[in-house]
C-alpha positions as CSV (number, residue, x, y, z in Angstrom):
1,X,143.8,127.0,51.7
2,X,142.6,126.3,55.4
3,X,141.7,123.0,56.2
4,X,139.6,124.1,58.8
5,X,138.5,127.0,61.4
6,X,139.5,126.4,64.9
7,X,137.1,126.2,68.0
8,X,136.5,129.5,69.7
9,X,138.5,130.1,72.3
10,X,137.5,131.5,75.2
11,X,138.2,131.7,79.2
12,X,138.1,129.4,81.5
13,X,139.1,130.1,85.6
14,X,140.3,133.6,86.1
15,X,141.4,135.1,89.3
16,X,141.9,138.5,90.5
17,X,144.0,140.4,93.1
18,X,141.6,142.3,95.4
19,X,143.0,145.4,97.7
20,X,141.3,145.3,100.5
21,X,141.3,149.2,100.7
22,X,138.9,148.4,97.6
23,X,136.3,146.5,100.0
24,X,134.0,146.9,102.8
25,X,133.6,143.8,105.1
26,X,130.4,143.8,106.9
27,X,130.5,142.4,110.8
28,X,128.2,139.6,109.1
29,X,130.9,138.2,107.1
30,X,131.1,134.5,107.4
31,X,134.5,133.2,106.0
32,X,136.1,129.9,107.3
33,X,139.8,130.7,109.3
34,X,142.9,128.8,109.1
35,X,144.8,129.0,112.6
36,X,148.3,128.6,113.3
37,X,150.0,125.6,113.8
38,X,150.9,124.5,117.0
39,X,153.8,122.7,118.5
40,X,152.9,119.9,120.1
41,X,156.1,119.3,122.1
42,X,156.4,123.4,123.1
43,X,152.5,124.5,122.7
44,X,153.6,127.4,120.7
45,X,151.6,128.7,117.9
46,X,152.8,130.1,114.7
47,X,152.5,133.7,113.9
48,X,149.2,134.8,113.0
49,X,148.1,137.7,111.1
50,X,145.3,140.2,111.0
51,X,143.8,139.7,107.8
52,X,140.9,142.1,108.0
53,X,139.0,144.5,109.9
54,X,134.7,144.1,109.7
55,X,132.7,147.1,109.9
56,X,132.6,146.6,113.6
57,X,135.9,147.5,113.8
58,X,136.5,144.0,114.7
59,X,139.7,142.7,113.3
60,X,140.1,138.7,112.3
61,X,143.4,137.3,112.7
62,X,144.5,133.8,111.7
63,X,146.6,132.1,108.6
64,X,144.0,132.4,106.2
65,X,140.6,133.3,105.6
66,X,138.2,131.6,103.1
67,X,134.9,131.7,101.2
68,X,134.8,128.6,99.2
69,X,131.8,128.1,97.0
70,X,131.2,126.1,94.5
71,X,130.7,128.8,92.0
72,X,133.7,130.6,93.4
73,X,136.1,131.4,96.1
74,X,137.6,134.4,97.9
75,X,141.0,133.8,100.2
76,X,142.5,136.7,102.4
77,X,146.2,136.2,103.4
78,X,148.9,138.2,104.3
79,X,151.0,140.0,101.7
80,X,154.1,140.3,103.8
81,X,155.0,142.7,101.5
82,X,152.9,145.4,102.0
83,X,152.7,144.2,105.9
84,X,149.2,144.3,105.2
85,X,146.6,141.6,103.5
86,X,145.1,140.5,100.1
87,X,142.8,139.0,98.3
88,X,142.3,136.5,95.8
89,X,139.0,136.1,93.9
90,X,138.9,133.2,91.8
91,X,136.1,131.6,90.0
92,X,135.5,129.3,86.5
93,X,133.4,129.1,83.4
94,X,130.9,127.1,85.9
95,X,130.1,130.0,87.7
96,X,126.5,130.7,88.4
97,X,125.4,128.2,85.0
98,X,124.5,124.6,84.4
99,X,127.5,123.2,83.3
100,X,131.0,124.0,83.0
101,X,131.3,123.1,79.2
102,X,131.9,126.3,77.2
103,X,134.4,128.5,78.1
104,X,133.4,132.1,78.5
105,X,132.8,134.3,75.5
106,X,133.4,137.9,76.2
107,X,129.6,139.1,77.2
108,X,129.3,135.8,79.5
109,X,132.9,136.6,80.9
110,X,131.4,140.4,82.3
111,X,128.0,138.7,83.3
112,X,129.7,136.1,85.3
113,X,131.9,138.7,87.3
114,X,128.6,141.3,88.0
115,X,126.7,138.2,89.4
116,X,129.9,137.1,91.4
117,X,130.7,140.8,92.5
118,X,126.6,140.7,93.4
119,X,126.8,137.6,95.2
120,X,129.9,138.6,97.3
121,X,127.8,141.7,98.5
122,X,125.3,139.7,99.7
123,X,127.2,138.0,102.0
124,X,128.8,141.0,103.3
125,X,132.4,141.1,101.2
126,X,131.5,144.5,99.0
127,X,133.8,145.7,96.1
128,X,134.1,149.3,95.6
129,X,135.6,149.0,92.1
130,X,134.1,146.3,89.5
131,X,135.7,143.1,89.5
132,X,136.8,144.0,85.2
133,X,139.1,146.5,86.4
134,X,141.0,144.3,89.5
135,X,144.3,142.9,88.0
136,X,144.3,140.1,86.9
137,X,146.2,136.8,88.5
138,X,145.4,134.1,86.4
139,X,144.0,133.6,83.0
140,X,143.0,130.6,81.7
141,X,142.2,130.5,77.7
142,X,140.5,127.3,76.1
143,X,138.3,125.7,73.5
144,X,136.7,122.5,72.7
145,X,137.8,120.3,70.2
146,X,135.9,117.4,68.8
147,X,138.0,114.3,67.8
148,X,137.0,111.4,65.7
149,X,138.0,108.7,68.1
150,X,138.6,108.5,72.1
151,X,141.1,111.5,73.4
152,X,143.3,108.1,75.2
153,X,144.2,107.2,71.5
154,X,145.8,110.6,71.2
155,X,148.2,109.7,74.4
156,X,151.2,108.9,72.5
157,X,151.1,112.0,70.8
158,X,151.4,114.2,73.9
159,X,154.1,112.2,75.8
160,X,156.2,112.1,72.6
161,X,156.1,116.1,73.0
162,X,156.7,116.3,76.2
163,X,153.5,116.4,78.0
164,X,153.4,114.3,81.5
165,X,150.0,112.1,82.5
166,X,147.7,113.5,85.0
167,X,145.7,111.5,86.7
168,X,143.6,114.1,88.9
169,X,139.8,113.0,88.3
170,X,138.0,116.2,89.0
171,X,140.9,118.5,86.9
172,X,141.5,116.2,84.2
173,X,138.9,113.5,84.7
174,X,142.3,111.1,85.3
175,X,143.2,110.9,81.7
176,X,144.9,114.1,81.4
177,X,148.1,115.6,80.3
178,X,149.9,118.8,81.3
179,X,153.1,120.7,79.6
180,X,155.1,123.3,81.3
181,X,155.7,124.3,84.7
182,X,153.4,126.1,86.9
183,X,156.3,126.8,89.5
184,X,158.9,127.6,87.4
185,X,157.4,128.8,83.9
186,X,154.1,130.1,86.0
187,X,152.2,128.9,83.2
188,X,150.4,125.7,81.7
189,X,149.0,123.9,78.9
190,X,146.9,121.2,79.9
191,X,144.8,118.6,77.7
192,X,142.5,116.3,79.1
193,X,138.7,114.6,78.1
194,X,136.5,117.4,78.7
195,X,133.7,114.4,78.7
196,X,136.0,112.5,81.6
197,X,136.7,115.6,83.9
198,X,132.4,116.3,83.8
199,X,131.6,112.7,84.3
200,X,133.4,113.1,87.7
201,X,132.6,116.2,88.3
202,X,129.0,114.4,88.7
203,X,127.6,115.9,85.5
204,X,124.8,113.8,83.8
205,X,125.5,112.3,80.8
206,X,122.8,114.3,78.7
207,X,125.4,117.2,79.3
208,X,128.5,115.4,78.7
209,X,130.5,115.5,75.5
210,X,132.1,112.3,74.0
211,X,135.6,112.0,72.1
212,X,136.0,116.5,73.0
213,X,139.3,117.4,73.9
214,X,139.6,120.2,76.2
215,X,142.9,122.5,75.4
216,X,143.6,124.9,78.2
217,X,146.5,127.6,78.0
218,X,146.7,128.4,82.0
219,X,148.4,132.2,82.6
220,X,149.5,132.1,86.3
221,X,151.1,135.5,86.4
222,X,149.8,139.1,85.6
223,X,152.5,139.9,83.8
224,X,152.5,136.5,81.6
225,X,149.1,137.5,81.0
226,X,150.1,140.7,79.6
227,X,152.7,139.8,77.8
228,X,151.1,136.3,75.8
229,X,148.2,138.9,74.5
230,X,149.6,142.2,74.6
231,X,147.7,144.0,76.9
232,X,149.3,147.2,78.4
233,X,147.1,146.0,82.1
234,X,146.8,142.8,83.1
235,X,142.3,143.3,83.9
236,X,139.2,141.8,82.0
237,X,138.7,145.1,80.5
238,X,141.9,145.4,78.8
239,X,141.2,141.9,77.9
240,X,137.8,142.8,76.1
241,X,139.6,145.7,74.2
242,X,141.8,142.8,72.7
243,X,139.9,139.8,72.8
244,X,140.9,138.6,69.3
245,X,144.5,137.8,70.6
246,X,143.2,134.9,72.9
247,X,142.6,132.7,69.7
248,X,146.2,134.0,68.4
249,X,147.7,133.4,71.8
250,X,146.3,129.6,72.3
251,X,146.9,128.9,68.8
252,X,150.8,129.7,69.2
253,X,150.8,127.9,72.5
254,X,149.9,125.0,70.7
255,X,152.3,125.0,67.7
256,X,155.0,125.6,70.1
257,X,154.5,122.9,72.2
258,X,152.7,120.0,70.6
259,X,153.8,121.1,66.8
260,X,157.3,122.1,67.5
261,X,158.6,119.2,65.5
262,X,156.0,119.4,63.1
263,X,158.8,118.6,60.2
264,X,159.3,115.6,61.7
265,X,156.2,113.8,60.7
266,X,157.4,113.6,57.3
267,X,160.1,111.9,58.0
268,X,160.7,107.9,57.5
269,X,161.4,106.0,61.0
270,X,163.8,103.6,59.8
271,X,164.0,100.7,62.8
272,X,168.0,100.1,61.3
273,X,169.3,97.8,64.1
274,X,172.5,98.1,62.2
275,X,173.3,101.4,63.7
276,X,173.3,100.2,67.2
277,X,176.1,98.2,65.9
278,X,177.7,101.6,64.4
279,X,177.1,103.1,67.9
280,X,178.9,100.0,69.4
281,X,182.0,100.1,67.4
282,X,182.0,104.2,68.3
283,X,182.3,104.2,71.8
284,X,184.9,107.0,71.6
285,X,182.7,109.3,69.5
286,X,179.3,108.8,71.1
287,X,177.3,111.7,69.8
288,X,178.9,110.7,66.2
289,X,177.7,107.3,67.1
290,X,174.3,108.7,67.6
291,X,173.4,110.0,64.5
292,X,173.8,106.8,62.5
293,X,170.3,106.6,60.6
294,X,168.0,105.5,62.3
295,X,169.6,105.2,65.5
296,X,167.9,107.6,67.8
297,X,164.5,106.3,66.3
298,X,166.2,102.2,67.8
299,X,166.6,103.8,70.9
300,X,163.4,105.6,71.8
301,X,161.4,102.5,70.7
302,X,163.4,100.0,72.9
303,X,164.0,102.1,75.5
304,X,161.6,104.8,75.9
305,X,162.2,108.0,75.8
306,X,163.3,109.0,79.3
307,X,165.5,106.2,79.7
308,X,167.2,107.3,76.0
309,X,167.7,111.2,77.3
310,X,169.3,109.7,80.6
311,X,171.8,107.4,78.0
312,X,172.8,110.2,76.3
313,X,174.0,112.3,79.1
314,X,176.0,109.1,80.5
315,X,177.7,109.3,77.1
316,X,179.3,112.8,78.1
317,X,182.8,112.9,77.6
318,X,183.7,115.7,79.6
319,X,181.6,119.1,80.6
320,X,183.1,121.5,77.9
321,X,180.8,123.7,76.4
322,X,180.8,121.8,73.3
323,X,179.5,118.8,75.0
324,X,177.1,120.8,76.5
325,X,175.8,121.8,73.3
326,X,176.0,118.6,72.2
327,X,174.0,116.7,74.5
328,X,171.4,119.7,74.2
329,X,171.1,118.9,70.8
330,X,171.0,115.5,71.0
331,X,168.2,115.6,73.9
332,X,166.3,118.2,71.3
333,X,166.6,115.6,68.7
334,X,165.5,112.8,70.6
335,X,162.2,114.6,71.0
336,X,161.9,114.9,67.6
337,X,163.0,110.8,67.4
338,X,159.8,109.9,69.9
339,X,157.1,111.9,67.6
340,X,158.5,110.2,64.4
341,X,158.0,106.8,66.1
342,X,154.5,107.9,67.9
343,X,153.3,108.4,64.5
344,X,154.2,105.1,62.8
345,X,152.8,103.3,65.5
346,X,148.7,102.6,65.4
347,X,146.2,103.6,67.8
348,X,144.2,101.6,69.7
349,X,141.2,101.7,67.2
350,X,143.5,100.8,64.7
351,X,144.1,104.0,62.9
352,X,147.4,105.6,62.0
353,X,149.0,107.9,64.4
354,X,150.1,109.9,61.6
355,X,146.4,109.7,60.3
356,X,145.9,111.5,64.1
357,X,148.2,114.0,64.4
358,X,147.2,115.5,61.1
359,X,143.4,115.7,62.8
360,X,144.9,117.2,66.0
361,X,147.2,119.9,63.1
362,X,143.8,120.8,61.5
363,X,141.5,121.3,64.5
364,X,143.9,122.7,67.0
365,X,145.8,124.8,64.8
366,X,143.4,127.8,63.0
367,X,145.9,129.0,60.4
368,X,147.0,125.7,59.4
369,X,147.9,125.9,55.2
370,X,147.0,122.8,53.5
């Protein structure tokens, strides 16, 4: 049986990719301009770029041009690979409401982007297409999850799977963590104190939620976007047609990266000092050494988990692909090592960590079988 249901998920900041071919700039257009760099030593300028043409025919060069608001913002650069520009509409679930609490359901998701498309054309940036059908950039998807204790209690339980701090006070409200790589992976999952990241936002506290954890799955690429909820277009349209796959697509994010050793939490943590003897005596069979019981769980309590992955690659004995393996394996298992000591460790109210994790299994988690 389900222990529980799941928040809703819905969006959070989206952003769009807008042709300029599909927009008419009035001469009234007020955007702020980044200029080019200058050497002070030569007085040469960078390269600038024409970036628009206003209905004038006048034609605005710089770096960048910007419309920042604070219920959204609009950037034209160059897109070197057309030789032409773009745009880059981006706004959150904040825009044009009192608070940026709920994510977007789908009918507040197309009411946002009509009174942002509206807004635009006021100030003289007009879209000839509606903002659902531009392709979509970004994607954020998130819920909010209310915990019985303080979301800092919970720490322990997102460094041991692999989640770094954040201490930005207006992203994460400085108590924040973040998993994955928005370079590399071009997506994110970050979790931080939704009641934190308001209070410095300047929200009152009337508005603010206490002990809510705020679970964002951030989709930084169109074709990430397409791909995590099986859309054949990467556009808030196609998104509607398939909304029920946002829950399915958070949800998996979830398992996958907080969950992953799940089977671990059943597990003893047996603290058997006797196996760094073992480990000791094995100095020619290190990676045999490690897996004396109880070992691996020794070394990430005494020495932390970074400093036990960076001890198991100085045990290499040579670069073979076996070792290779090897040390993968071991680093995999190490992971697994920190969440079964995380959860026989207490939190700072007192309560088990294992007590915690279960919570964080039956709220995050929709499909969870008891």
């Amino acid at each position: 049986m389900k222990t529980s249901s799941a928040a809703p998920v819905g969006l959070d900041k989206l952003a769009f990719l807008v042709s300029l071919s599909d927009a008419v700039v009035s001469s009234d257009f007020k955007t702020s301009l980044r200029l080019p760099d200058v050497n002070s030593a030569t007085g040469e300028a960078a390269q600038t770029w024409p970036l628009y043409t206003d209905s004038a025919g006048r034609v605005v060069s710089g770096v960048r041009a910007y419309l920042n608001l604070p219920d959204y913002q609009l950037t034209i650069a160059p897109d070197r690979r057309s030789f032409g520009s773009v745009a880059v509409l981006q706004f959150s679930a904040g825009c044009n409401s009192e608070t940026n609490l709920q994510p977007l359901g789908c009918d507040a998701a197309f009411d946002a982007v009509s009174w942002v498309r509206s807004d635009l054309a006021s100030r003289g940036f007009k879209l000839l297409r509606p903002v659902e059908s531009l392709q979509l950039v970004r994607l954020d998807l998130a819920s909010n999850v209310a915990l019985n204790e303080p979301i800092a209690n919970y720490a322990s339980l997102f460094v041991s799977a692999g989640a770094s701090a954040r201490q930005s006070k207006t992203d994460f409200g400085g108590t924040g963590f973040l998993v994955g790589n928005k370079k590399r992976d071009r997506w994110e999952l970050a979790l931080y104190d939704k009641g934190a990241q308001m209070r410095e936002l300047g929200y009152p506290s009337d508005l603010r939620p206490v002990n809510t954890l705020r679970p964002e799955l951030r989709l930084l690429k169109s074709r990430l976007i397409r791909e995590r909820l099986g859309l054949g277009e990467s556009s808030l349209s196609a998104v509607r047609e398939n909304w029920d796959a946002l829950a399915s697509a958070h949800s998996l994010a979830l398992q996958q990266q907080l969950f992953r050793h799940g089977s671990e939490a059943d597990k003893p943590c047996p603290f058997n000092h006797a196996a760094l003897v073992v480990a000791a005596m094995s100095a020619a069979r290190p990676f045999g050494a490690l897996k004396a019981d109880g070992y691996l769980c020794v070394l990430v309590r005494d020495l932390g988990l970074a400093a036990a992955k960076q001890l198991v690659h100085s045990l290499a004995v040579g670069d073979s692909e076996t070792d290779k393996r090897q040390r993968v394996r071991m680093v995999k298992e190490l992971d697994a090592a920190a969440l079964r000591v995380s959860l026989w460790e207490s939190s700072p109210a007192g309560s088990p960590m294992l007590r915690l994790y279960r919570e964080l299994e039956s709220k995050l988690l929709p499909d969870l079988v008891a």
